[in-house]
Structure formats: C-alpha cells, structure tokens
HTML snippet that shows the backbone in 3Dmol.js (N, CA, C, O; Angstrom):
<script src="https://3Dmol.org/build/3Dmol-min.js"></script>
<div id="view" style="width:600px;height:400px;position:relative"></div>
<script>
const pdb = `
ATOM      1  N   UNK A   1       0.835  -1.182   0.000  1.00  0.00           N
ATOM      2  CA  UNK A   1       0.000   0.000   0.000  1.00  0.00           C
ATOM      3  C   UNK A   1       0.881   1.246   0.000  1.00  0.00           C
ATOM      4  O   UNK A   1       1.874   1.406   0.710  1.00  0.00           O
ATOM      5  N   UNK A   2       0.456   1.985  -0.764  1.00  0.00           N
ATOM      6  CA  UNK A   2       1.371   3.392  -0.982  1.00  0.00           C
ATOM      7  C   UNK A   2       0.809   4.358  -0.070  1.00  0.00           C
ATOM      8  O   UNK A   2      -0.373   4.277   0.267  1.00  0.00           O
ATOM      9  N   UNK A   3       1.592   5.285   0.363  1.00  0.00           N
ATOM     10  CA  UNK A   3       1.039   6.427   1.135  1.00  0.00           C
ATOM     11  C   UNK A   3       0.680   7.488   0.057  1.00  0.00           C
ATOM     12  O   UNK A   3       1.334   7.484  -0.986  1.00  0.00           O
ATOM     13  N   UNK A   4      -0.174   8.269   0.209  1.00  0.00           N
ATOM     14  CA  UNK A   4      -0.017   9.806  -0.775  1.00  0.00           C
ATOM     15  C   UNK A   4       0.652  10.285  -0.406  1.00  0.00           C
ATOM     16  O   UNK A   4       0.916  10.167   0.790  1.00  0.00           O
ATOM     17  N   UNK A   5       1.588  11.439  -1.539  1.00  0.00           N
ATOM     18  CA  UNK A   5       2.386  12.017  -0.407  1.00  0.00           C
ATOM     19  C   UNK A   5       2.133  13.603  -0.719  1.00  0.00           C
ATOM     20  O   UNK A   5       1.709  14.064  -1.779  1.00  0.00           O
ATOM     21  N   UNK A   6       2.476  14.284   0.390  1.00  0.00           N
ATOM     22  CA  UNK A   6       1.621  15.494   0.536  1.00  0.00           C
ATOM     23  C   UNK A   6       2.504  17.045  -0.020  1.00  0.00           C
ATOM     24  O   UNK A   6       3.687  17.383  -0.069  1.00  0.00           O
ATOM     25  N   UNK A   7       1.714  17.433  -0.233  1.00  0.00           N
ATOM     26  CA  UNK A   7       1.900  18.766  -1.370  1.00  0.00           C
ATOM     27  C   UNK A   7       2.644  19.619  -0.544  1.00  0.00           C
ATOM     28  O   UNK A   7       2.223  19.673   0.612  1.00  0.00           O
ATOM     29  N   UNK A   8       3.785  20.407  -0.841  1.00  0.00           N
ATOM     30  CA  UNK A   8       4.763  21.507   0.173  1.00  0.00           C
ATOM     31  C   UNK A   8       3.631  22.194   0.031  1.00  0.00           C
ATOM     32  O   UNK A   8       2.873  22.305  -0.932  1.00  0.00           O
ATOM     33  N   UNK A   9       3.599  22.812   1.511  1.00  0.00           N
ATOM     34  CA  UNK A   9       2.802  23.816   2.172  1.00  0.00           C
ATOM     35  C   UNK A   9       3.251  25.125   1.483  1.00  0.00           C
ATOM     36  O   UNK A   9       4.368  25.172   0.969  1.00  0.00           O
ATOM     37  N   UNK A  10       2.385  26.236   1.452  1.00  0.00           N
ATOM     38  CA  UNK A  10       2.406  27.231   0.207  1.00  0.00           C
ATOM     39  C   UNK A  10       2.562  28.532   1.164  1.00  0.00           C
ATOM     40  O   UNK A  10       1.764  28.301   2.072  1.00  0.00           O
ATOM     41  N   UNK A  11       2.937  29.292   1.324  1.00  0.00           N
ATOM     42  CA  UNK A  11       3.759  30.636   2.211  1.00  0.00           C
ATOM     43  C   UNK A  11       2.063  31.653   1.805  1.00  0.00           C
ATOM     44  O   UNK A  11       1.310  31.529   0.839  1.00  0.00           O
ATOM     45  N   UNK A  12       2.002  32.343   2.683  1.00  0.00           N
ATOM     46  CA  UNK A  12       0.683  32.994   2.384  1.00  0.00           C
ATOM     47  C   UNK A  12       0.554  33.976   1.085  1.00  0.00           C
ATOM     48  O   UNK A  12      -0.373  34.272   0.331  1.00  0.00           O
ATOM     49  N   UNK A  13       2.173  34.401   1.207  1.00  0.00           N
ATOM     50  CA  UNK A  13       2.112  35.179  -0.016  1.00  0.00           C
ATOM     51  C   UNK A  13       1.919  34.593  -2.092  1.00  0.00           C
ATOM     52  O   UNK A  13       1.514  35.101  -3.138  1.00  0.00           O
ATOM     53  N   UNK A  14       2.547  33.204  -1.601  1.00  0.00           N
ATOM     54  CA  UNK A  14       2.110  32.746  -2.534  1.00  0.00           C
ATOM     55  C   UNK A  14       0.346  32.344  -3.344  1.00  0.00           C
ATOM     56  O   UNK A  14      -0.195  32.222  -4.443  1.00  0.00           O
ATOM     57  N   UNK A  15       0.052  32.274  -1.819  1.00  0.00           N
ATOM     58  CA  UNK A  15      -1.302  31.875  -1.829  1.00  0.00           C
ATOM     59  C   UNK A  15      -2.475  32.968  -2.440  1.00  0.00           C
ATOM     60  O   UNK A  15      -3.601  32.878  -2.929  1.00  0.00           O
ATOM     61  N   UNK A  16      -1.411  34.154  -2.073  1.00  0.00           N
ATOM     62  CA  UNK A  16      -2.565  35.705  -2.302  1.00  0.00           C
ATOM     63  C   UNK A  16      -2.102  36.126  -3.845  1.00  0.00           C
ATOM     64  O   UNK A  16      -2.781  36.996  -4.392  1.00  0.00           O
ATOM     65  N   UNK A  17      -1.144  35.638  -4.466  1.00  0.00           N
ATOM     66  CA  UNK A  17      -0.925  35.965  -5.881  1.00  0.00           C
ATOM     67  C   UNK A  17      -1.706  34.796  -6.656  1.00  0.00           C
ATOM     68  O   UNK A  17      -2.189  35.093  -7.749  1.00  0.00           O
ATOM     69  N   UNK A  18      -1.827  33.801  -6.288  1.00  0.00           N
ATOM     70  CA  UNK A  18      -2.464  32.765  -7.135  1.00  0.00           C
ATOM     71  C   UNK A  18      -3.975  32.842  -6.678  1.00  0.00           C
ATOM     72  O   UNK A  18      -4.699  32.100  -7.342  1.00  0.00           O
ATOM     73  N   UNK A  19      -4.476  33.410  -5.911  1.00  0.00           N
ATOM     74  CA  UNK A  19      -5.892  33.644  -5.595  1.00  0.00           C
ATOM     75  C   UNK A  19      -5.846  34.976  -6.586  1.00  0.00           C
ATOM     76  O   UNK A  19      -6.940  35.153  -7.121  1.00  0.00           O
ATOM     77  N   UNK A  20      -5.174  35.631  -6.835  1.00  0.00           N
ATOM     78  CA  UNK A  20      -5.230  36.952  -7.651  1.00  0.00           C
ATOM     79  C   UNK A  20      -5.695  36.702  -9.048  1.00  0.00           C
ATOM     80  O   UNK A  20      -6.740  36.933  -9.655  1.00  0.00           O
ATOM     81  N   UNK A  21      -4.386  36.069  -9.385  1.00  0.00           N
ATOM     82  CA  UNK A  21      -4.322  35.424 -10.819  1.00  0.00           C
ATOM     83  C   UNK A  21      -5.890  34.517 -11.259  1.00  0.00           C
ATOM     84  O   UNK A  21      -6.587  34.822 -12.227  1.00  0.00           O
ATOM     85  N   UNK A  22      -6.126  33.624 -10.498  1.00  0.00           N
ATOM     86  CA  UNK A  22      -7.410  33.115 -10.433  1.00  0.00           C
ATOM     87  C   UNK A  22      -8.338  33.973 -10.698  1.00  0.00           C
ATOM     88  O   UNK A  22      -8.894  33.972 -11.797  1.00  0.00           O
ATOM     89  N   UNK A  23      -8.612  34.735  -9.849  1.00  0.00           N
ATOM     90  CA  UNK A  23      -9.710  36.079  -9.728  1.00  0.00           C
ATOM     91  C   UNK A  23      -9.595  36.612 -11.120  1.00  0.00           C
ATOM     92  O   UNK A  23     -10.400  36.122 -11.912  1.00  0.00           O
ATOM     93  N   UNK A  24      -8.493  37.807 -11.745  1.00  0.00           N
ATOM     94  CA  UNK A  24      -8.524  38.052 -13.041  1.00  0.00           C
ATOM     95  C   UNK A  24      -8.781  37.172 -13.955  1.00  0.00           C
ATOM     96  O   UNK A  24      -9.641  37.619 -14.714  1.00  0.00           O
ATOM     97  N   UNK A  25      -8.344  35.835 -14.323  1.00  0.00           N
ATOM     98  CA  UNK A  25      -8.270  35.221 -15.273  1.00  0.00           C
ATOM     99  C   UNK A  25      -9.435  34.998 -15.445  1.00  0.00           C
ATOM    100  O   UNK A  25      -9.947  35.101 -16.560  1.00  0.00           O
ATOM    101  N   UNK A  26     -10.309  34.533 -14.041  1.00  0.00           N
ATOM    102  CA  UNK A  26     -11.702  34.305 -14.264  1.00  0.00           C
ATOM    103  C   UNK A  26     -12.585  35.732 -14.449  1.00  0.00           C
ATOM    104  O   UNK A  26     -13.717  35.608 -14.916  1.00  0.00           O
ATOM    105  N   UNK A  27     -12.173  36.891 -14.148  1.00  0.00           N
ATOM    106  CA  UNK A  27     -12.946  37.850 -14.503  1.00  0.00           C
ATOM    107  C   UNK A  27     -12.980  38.168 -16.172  1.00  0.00           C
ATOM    108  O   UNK A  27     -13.882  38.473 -16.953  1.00  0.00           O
ATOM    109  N   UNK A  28     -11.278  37.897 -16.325  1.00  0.00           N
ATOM    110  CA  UNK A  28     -11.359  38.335 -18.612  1.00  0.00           C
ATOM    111  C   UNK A  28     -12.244  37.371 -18.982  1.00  0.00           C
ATOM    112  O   UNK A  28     -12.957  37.724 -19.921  1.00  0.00           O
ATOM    113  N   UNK A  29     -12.518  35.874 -18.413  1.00  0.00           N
ATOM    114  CA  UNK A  29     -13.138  34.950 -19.131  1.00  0.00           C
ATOM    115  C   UNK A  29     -15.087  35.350 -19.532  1.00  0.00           C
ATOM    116  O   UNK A  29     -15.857  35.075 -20.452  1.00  0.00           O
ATOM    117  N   UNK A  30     -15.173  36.140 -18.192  1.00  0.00           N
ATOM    118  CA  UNK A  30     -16.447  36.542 -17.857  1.00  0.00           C
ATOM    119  C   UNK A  30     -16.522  37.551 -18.554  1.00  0.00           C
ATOM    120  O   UNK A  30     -17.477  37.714 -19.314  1.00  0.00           O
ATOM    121  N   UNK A  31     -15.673  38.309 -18.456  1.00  0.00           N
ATOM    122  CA  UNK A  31     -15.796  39.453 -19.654  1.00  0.00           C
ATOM    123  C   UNK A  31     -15.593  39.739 -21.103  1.00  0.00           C
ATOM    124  O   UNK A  31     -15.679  40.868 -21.587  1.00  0.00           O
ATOM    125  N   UNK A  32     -15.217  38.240 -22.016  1.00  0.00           N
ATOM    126  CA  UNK A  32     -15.003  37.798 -23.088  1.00  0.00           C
ATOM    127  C   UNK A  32     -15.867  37.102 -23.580  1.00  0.00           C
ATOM    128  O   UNK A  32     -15.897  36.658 -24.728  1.00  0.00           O
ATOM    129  N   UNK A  33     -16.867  36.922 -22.472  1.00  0.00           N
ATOM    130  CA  UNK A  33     -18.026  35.626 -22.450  1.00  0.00           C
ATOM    131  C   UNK A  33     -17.584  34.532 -23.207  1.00  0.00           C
ATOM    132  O   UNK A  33     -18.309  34.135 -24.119  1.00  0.00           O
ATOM    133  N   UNK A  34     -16.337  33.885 -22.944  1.00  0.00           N
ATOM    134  CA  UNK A  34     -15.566  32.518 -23.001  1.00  0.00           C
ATOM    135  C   UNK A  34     -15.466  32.131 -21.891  1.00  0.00           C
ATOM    136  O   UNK A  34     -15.466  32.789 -20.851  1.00  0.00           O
ATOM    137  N   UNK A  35     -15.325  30.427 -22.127  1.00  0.00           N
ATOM    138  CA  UNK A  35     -15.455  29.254 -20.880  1.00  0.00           C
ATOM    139  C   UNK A  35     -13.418  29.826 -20.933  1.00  0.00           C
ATOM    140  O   UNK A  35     -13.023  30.305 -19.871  1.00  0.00           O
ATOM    141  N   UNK A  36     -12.618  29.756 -21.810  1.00  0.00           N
ATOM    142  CA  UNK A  36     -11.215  29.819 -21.330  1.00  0.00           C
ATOM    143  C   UNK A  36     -10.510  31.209 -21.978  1.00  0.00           C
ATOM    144  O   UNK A  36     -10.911  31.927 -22.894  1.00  0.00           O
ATOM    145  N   UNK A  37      -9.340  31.301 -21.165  1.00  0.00           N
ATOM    146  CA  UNK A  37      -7.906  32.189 -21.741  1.00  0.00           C
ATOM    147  C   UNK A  37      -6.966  31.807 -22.516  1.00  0.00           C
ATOM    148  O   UNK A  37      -6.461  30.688 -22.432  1.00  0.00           O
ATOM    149  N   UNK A  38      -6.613  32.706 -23.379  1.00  0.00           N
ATOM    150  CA  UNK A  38      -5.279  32.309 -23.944  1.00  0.00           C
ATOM    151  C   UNK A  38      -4.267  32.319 -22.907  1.00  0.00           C
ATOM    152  O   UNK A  38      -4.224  33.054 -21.920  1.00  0.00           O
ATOM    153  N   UNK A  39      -3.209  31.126 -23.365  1.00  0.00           N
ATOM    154  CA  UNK A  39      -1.654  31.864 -22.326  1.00  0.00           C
ATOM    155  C   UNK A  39      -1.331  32.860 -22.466  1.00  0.00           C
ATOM    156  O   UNK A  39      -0.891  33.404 -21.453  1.00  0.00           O
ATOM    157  N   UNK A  40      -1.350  33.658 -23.726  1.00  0.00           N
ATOM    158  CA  UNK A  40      -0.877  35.202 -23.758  1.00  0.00           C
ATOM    159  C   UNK A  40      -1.680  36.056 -22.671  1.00  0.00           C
ATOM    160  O   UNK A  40      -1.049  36.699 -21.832  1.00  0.00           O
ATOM    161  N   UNK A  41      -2.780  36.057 -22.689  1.00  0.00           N
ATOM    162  CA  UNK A  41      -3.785  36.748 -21.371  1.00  0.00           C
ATOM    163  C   UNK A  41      -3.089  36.353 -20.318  1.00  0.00           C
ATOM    164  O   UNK A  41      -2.526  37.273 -19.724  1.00  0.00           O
ATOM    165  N   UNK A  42      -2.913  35.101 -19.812  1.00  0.00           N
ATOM    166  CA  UNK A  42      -2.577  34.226 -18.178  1.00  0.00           C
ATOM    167  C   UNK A  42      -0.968  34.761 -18.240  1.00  0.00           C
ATOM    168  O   UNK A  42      -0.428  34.397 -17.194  1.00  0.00           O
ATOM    169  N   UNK A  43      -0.179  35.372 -18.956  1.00  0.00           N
ATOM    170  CA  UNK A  43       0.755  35.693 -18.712  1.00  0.00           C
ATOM    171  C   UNK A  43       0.765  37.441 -18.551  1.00  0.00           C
ATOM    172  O   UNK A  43       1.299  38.066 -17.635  1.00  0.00           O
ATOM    173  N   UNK A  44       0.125  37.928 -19.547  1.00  0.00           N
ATOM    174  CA  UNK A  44      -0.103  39.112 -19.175  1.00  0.00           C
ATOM    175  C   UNK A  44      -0.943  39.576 -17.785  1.00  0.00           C
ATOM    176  O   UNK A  44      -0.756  40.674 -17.259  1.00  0.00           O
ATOM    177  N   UNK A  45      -1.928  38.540 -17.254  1.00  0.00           N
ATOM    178  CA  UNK A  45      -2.305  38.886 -16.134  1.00  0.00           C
ATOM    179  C   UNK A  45      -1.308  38.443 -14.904  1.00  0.00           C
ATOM    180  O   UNK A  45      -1.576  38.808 -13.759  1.00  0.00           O
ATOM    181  N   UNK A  46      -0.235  37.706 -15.161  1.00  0.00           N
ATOM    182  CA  UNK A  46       1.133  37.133 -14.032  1.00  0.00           C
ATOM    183  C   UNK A  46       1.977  38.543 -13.800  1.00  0.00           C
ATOM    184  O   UNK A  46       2.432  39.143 -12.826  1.00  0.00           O
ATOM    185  N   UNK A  47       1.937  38.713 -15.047  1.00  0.00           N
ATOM    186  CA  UNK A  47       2.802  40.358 -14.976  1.00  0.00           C
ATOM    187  C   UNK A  47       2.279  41.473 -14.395  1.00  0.00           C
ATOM    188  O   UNK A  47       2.962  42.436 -14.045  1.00  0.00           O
ATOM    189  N   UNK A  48       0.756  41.360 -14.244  1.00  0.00           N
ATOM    190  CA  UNK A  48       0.272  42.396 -14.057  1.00  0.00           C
ATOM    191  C   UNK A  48       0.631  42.726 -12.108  1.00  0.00           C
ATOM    192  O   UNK A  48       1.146  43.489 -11.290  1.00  0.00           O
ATOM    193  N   UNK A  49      -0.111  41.489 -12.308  1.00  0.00           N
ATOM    194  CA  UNK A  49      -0.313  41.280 -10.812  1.00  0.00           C
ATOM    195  C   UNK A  49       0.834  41.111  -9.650  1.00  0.00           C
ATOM    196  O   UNK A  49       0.784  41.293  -8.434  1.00  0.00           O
ATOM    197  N   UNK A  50       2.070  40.617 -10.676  1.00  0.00           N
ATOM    198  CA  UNK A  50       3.277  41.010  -9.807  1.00  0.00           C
ATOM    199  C   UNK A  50       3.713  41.965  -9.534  1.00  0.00           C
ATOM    200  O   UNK A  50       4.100  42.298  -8.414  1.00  0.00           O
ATOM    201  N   UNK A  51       3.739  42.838 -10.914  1.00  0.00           N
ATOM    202  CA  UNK A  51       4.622  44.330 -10.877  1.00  0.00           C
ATOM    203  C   UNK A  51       3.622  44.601  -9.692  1.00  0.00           C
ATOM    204  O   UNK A  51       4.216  44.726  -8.622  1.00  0.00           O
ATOM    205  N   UNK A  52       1.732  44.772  -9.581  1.00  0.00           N
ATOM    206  CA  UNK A  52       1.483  45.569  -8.243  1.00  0.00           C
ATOM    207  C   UNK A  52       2.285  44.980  -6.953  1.00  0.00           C
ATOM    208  O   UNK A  52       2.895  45.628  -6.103  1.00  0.00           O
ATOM    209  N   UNK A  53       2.151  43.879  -7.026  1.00  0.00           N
ATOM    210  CA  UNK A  53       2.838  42.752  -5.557  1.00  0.00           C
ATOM    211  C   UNK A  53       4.568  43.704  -5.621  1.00  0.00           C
ATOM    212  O   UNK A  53       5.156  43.843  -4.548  1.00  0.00           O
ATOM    213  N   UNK A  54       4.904  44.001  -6.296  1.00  0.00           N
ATOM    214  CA  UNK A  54       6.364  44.626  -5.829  1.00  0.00           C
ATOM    215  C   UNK A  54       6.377  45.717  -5.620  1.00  0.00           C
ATOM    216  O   UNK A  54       6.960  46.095  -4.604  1.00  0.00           O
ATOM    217  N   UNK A  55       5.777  46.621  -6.442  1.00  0.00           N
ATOM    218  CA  UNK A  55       5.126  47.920  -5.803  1.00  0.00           C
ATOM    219  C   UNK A  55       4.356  48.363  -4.302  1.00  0.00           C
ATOM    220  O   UNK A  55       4.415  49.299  -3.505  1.00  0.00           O
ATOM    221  N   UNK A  56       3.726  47.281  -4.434  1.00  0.00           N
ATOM    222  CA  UNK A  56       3.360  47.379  -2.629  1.00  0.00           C
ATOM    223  C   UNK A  56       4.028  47.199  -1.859  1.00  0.00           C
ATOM    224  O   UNK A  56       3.817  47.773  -0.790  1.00  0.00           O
ATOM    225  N   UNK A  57       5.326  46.203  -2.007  1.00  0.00           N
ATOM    226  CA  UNK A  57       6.528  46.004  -1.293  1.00  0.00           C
ATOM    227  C   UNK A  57       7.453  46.655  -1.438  1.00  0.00           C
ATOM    228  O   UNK A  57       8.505  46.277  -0.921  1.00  0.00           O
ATOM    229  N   UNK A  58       7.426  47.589  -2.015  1.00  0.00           N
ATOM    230  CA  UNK A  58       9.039  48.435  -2.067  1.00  0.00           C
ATOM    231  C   UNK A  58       8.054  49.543  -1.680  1.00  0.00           C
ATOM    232  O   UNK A  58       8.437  49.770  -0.532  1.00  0.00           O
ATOM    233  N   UNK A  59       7.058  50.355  -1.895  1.00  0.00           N
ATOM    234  CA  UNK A  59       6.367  51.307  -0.974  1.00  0.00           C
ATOM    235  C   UNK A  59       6.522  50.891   0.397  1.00  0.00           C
ATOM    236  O   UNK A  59       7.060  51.736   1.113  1.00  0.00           O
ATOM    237  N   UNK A  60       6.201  49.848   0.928  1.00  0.00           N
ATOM    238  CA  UNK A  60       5.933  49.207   2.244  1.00  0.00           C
ATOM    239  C   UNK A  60       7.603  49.548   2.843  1.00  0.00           C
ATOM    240  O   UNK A  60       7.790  50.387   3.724  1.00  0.00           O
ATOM    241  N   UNK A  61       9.024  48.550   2.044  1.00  0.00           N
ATOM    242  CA  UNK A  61       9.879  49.078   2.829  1.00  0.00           C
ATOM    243  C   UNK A  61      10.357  50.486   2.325  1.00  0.00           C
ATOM    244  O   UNK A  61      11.564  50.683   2.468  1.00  0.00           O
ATOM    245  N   UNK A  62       9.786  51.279   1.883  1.00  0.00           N
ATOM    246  CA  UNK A  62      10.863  53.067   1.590  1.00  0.00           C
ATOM    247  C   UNK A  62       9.582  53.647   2.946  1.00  0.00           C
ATOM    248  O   UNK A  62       9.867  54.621   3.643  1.00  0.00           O
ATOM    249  N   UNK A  63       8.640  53.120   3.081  1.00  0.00           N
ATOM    250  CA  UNK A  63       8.349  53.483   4.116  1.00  0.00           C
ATOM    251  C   UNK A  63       8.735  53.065   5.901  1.00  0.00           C
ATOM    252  O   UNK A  63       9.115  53.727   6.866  1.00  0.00           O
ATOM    253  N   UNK A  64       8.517  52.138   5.751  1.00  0.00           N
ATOM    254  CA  UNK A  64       9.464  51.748   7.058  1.00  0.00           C
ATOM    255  C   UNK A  64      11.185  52.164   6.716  1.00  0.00           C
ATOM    256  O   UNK A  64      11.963  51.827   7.609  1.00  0.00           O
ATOM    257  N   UNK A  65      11.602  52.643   5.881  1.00  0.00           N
ATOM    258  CA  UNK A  65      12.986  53.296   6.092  1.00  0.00           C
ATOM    259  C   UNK A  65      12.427  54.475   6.706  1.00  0.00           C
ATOM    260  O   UNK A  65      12.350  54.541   7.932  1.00  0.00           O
ATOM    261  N   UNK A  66      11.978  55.530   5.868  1.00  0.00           N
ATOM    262  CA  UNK A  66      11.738  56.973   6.333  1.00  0.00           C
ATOM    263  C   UNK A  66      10.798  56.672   8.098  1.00  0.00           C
ATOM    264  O   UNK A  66      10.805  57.616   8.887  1.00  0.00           O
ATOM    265  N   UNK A  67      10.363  55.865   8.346  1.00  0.00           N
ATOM    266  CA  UNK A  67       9.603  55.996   9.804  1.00  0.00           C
ATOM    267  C   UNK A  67      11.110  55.485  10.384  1.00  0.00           C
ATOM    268  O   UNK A  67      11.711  56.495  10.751  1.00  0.00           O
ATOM    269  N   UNK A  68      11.806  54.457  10.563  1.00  0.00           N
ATOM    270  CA  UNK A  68      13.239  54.102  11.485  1.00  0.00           C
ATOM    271  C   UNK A  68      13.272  55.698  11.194  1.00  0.00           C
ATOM    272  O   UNK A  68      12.499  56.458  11.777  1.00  0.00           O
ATOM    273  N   UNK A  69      14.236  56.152  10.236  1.00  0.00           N
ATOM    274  CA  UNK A  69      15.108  57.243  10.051  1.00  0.00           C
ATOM    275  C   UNK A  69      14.402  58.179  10.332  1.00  0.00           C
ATOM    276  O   UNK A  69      15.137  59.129  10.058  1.00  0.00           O
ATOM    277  N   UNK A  70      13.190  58.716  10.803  1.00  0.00           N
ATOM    278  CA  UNK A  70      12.906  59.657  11.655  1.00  0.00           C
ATOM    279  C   UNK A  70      12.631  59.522  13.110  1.00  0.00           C
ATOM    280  O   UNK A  70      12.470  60.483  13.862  1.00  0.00           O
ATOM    281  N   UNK A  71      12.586  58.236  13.473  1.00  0.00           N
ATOM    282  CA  UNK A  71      12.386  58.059  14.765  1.00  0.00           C
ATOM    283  C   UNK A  71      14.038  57.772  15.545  1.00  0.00           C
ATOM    284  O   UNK A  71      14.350  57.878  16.731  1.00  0.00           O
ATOM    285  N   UNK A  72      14.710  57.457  14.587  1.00  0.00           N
ATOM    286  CA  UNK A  72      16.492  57.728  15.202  1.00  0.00           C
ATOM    287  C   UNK A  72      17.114  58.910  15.561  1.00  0.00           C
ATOM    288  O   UNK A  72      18.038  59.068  16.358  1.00  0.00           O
ATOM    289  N   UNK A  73      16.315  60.004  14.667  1.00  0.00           N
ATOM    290  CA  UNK A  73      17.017  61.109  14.560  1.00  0.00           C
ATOM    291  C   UNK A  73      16.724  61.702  15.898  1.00  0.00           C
ATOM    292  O   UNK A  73      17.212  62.788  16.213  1.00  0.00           O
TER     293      UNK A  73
END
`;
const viewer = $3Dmol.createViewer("view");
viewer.addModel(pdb, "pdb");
viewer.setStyle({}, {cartoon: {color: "spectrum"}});
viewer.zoomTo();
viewer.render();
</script>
C-alpha cells in the first residue's frame, strides 16, 4: 500500500498571488463571455499582478525606512 504524499505547504504570499491570478483570469473569461484564456492573457495577467505585488513592497519598505530614520534622529 502506498502512502499519498503530501503537497509543500504554500507561504501565504504565494497563496494571495495565485488567488489573484485566479480572480482576473476568471474575470477576462467573464468578460469575453468565453469558458477559457489564452496563455498570452494568463501571462499578461502574471505580470500584471506582480509588478502591483512589488510595488506594494518596495512602498511598504521606503516606508518603514523613512519611519526608522525619523524616529532615530
């Protein structure tokens, strides 16, 4: 008898870009009134959704720089 063996556990952040990606892909489909996407779409929506995911993170740390560096001074 074989065991299943179990899927690496997924970091939350991974979890909130692929719930993203999901969300758009299924919104162009709804809004194309098609059952599917091209890969060109599912890649253009990977890009999309990252560049915001790094943008929120490099806002996030230039802000926690400027709050340390005024609370040192």
């Amino acid at each position: 008898m074989q065991l299943p063996q179990r899927a690496k556990p997924k970091t939350k952040g991974k979890e909130k870009i692929e719930e993203k990606v999901g969300s758009k892909s299924s919104s162009l489909a709804r809004y194309n009134k098609k059952p599917t996407i091209t890969s060109s779409e599912i890649q253009t929506i990977v890009r999309l959704v990252l560049l915001i995911e790094l943008a929120k993170h490099a806002a996030f740390t230039e802000g926690t720089k400027a709050v340390t560096k005024f609370t040192s001074s």
